[in-house]
N, C-alpha and C positions, 0 to 999 in steps of 0.2 A: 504494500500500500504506500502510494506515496502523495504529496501537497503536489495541485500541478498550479505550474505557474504561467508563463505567458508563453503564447505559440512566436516563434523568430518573426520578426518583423525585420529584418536588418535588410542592407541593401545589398549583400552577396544574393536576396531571394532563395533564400534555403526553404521551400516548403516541408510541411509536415514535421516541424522537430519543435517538439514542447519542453521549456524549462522546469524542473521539477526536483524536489525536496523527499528526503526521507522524513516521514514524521516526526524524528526526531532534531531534525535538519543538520545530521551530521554530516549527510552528503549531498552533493547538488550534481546537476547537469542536465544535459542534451538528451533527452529522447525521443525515439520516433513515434509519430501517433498513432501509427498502424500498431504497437506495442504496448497502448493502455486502453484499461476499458475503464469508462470512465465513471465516479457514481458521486456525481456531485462534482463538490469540490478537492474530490480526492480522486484517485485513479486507482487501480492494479496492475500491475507487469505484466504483462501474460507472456514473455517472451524472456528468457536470459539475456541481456547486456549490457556491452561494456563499451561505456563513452569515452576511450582512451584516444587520442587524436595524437595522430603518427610526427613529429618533424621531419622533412625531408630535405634534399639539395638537388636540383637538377641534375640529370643522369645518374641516379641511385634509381636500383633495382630492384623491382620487390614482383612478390606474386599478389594477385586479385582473387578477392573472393568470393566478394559480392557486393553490389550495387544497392542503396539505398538514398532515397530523398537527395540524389545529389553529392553522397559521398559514397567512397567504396570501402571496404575493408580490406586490410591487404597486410602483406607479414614482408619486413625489410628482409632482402636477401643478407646480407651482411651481419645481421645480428640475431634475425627469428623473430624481433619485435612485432606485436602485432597491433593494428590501430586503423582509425580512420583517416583517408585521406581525399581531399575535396576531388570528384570525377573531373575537374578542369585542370586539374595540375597532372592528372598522367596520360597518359599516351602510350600505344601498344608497340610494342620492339620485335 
């Protein structure tokens, strides 16, 4: 169960990612809305994850895993790291 907070309004146009709180509000972040059911002013997960967003540097390599709202998931080749990274920053090799 978590507090949901405002849907992205920002000007990257990130559809579908909701800000949201643990009830306890120990943790925060990004998730996607296909990933809460909502009851109220609160939500549920219905889905495991994990809002860890990748850094990366032009021509670093990684694999894709899957495409969401505009970011992918993907695991740096170089270190196994795994995270989000915005669909406009990569490009297929």
């Amino acid at each position: 169960m978590v507090i949901l907070g405002k849907l992205d309004d920002g000007p990257e146009n990130w559809r579908n990612w909701r800000y949201c709180y643990t009830l306890d509000r120990q943790s925060e972040g990004w998730v996607p809305e296909q990933f809460i059911e909502k009851k109220g002013e609160h939500g549920v997960i219905t889905e495991a994850y994990c809002a860890h967003e990748l850094t990366v540097s032009g021509g670093e390599q990684v694999r894709f895993f899957r495409e969401l709202n505009g970011w992918g998931w993907c695991q740096l080749n170089s270190t196994d790291e795994e995270g989000w990274i915005p669909m406009e920053c990569l490009t297929e090799c």
